[in-house]
C-alpha beads as a LAMMPS data file, in Angstrom:
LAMMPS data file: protein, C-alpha beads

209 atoms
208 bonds

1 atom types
1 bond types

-500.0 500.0 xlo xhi
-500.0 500.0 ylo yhi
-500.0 500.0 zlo zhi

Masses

1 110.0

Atoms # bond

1 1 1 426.217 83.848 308.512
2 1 1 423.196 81.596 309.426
3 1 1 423.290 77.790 309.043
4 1 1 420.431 76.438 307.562
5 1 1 418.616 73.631 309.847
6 1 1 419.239 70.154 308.103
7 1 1 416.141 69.286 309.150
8 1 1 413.904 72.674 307.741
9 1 1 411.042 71.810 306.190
10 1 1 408.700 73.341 303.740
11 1 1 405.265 73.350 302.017
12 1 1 407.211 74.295 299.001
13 1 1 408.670 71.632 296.263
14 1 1 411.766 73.614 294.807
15 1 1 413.106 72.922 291.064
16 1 1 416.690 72.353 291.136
17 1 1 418.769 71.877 287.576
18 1 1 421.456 69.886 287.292
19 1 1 424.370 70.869 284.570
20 1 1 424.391 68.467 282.090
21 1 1 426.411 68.870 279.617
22 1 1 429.578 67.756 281.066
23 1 1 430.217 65.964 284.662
24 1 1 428.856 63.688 287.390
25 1 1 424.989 64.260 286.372
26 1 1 423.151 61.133 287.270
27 1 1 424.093 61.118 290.415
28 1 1 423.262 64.225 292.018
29 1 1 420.078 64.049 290.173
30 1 1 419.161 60.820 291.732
31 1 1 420.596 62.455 295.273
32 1 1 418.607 65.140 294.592
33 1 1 415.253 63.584 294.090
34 1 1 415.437 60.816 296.805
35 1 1 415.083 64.418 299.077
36 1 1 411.543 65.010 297.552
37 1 1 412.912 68.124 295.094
38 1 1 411.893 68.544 291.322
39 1 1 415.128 67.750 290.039
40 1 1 416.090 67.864 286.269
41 1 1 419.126 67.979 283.914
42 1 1 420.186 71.048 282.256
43 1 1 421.634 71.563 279.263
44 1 1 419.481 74.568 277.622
45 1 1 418.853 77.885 278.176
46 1 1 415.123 77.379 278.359
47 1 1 415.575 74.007 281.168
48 1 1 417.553 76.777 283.225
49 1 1 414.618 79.080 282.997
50 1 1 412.774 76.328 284.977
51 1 1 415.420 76.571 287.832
52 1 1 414.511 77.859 291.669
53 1 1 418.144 76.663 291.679
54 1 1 421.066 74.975 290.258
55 1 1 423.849 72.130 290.687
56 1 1 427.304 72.538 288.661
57 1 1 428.790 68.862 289.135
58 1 1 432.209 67.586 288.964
59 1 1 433.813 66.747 285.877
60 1 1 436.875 68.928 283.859
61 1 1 436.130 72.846 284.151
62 1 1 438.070 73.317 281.174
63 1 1 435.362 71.617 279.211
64 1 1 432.579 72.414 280.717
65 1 1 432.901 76.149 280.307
66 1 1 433.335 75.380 276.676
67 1 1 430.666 73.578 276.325
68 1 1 428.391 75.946 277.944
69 1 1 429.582 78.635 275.744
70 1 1 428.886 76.288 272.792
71 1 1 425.127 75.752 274.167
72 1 1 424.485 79.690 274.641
73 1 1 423.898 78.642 278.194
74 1 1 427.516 80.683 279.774
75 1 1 425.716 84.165 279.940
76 1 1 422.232 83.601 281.060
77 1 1 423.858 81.011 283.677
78 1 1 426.104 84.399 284.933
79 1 1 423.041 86.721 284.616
80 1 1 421.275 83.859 286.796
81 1 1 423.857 83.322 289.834
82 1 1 424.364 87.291 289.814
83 1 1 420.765 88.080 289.849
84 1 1 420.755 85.388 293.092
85 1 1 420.126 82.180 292.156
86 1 1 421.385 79.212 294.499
87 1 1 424.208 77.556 293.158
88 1 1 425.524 74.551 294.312
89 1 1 428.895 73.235 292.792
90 1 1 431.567 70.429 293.479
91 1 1 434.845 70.043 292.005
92 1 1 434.733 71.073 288.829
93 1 1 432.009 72.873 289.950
94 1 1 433.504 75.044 292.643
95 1 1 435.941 76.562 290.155
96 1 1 433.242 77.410 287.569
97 1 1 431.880 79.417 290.497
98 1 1 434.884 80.679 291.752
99 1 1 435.868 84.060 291.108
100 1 1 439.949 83.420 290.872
101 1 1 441.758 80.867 289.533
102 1 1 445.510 79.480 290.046
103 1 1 446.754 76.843 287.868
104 1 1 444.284 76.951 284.968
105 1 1 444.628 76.766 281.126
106 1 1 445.329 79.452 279.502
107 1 1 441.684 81.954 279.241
108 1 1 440.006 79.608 281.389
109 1 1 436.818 81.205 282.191
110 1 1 434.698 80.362 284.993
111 1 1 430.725 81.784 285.827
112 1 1 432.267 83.484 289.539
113 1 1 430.100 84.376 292.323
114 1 1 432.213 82.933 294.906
115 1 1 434.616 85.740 296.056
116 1 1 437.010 82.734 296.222
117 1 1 440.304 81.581 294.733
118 1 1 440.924 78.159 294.199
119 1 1 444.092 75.644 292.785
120 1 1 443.034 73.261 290.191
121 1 1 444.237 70.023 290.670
122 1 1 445.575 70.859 293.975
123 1 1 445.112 67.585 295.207
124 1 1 447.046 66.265 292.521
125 1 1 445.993 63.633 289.659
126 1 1 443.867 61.397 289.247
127 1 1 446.372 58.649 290.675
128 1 1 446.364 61.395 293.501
129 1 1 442.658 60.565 294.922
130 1 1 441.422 60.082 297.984
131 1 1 438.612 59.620 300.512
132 1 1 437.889 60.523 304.521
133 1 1 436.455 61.910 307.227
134 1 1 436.017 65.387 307.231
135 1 1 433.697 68.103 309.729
136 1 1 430.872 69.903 308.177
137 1 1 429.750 73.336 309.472
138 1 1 426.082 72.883 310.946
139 1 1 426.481 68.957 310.119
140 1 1 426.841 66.957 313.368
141 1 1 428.851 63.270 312.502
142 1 1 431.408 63.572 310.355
143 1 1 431.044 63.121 305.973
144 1 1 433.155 60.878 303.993
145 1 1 434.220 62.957 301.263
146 1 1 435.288 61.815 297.847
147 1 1 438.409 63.684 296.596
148 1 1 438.635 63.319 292.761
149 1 1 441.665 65.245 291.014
150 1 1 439.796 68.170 293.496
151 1 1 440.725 71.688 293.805
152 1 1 441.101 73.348 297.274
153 1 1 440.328 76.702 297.849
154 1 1 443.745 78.951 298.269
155 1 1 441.726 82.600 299.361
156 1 1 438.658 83.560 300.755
157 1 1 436.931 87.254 301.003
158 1 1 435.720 88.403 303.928
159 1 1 431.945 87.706 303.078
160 1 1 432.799 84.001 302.758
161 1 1 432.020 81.347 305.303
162 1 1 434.129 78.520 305.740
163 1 1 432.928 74.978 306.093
164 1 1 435.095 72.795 306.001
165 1 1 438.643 72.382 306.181
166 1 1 440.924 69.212 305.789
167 1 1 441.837 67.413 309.707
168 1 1 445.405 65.741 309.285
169 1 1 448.379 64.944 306.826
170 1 1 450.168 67.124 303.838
171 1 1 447.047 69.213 303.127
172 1 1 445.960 70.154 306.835
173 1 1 444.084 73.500 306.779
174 1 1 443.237 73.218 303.385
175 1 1 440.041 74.868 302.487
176 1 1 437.530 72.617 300.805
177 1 1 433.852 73.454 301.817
178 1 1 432.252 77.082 301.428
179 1 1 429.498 79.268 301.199
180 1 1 428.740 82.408 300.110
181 1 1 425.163 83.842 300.805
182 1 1 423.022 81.407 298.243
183 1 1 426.164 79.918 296.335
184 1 1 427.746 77.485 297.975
185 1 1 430.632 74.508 296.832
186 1 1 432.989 71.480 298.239
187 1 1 436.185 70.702 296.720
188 1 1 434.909 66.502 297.015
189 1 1 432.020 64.599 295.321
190 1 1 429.331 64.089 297.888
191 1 1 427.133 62.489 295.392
192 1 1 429.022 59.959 296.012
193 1 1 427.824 57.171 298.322
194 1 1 424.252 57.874 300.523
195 1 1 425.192 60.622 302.365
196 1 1 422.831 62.924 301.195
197 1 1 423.163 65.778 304.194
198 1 1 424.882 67.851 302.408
199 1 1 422.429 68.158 299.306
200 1 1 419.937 68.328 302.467
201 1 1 422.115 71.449 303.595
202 1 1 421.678 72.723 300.290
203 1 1 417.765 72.359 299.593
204 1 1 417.554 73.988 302.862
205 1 1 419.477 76.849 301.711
206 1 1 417.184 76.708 298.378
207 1 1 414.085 76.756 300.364
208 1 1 415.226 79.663 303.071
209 1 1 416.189 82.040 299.946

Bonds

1 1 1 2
2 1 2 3
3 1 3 4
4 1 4 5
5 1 5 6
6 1 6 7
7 1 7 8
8 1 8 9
9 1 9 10
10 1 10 11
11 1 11 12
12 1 12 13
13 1 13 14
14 1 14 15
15 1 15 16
16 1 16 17
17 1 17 18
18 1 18 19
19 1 19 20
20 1 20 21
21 1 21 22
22 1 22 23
23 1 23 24
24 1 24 25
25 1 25 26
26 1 26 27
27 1 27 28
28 1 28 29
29 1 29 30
30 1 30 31
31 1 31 32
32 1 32 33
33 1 33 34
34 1 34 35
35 1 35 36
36 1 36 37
37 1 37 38
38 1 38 39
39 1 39 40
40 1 40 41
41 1 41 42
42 1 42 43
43 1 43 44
44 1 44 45
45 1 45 46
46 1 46 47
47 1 47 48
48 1 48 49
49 1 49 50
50 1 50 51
51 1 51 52
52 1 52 53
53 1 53 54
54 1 54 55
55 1 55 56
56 1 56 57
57 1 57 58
58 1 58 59
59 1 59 60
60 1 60 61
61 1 61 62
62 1 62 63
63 1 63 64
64 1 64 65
65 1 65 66
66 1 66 67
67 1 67 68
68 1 68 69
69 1 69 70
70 1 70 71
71 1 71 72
72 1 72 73
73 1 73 74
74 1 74 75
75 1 75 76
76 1 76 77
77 1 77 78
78 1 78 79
79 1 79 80
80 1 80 81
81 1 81 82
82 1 82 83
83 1 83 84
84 1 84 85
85 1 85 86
86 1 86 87
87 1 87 88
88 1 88 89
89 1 89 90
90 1 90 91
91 1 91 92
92 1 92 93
93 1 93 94
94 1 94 95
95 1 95 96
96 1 96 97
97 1 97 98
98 1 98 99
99 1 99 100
100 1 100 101
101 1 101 102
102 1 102 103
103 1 103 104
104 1 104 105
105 1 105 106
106 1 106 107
107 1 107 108
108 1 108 109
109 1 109 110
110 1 110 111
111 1 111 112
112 1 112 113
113 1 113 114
114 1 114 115
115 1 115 116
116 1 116 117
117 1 117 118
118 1 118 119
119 1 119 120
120 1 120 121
121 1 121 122
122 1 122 123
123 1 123 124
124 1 124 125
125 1 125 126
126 1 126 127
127 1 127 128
128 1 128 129
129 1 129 130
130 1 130 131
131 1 131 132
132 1 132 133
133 1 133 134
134 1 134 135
135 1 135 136
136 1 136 137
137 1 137 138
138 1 138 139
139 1 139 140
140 1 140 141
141 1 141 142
142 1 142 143
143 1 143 144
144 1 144 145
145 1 145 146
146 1 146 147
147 1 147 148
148 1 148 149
149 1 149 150
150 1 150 151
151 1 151 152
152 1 152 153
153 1 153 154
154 1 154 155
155 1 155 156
156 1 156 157
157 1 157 158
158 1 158 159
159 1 159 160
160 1 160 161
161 1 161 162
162 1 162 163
163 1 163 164
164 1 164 165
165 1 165 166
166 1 166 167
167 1 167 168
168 1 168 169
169 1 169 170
170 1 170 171
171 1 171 172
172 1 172 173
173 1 173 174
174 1 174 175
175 1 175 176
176 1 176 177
177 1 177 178
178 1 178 179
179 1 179 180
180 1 180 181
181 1 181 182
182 1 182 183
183 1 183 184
184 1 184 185
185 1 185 186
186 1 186 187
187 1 187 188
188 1 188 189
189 1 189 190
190 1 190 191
191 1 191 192
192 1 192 193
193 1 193 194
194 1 194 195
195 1 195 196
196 1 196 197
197 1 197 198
198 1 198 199
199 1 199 200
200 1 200 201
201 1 201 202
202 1 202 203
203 1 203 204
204 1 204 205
205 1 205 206
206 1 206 207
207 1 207 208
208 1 208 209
């Protein structure tokens, strides 16, 4: 599976949407514009419409699939990633994308995409959080990531790139970086700070699709 250049450029301005009615918003909007894109919040069916592409923040999963089911935004946002669209999520994020979940509430939905299954709350709780150095497929130094009450991804299908993994201690191996065609998602917040190579990766992505 190709790696998009972190450096690709384009004529092109793309319009990416950021979920907004639960989660970590600001912040990749902010990310997201400092890289030259048309970025916006989303919280209605018609603001998706706009979208070459989308951003699912961190946040609780449990309430954000509620809320979008309150907002008449849960189908159209399925009929959207099926039918294509790129889909970036973190956290919370990458288990409303994933297509399996262990460890969630009780008809937890999620939006799937991601022929993935992931552990909510692997990392543990909140008291649980952490930060380091981890590799990045296609990314040369190393990114700090920002691990926030974070899942980790427990199964991958065959058609699912790995990106990045965690180096040392308890959770060694741990899946917590992947992409799938035009979805990708990181189990850590890399909103976070200004590091902004992996939005980079991701607007690359956008702009190659």
């Amino acid at each position: 599976m190709p790696v998009p250049s972190v450096n690709a450029s384009s004529d092109s301005v793309p319009s990416i949407g950021v979920f907004a009615l639960q989660g970590d918003v600001r912040e990749h909007v902010h990310t997201l514009q400092r890289l030259g894109v048309d970025a916006f919040t989303v919280r209605r069916p018609d603001e998706l419409a706009r979208c070459d592409a989308l951003v699912l923040p961190g946040g609780e999963s449990t309430t954000m699939y509620k809320l979008a089911r309150t907002f008449d935004l849960f189908e159209p946002l399925v009929e959207r990633i099926r039918g294509g669209m790129p889909t970036f999520g973190t956290c919370a994020g990458m288990i409303m994308l994933a297509d399996r979940i262990e460890d969630g509430i009780d008809g937890q939905e999620t939006l799937g995409g991601l022929d993935i299954t992931v552990r909510r709350n692997a990392f543990g709780r909140q008291v649980d959080s952490f930060e380091g150095d981890i590799d990045v497929a296609g990314l040369g130094d190393p990114v700090h990531a920002v691990f926030i009450r974070a899942p980790w991804v427990e199964q991958v299908g065959e058609s699912v790139e790995v990106l990045a993994t965690i180096p040392a201690g308890e959770a060694a191996g741990r899946i917590v970086a992947v992409r799938q065609g035009s979805l990708m998602a990181t189990s850590f917040h890399p909103e976070v700070g200004d590091d902004d190579r992996i939005h980079r990766y991701f607007v690359d992505l956008v702009k190659q699709s």
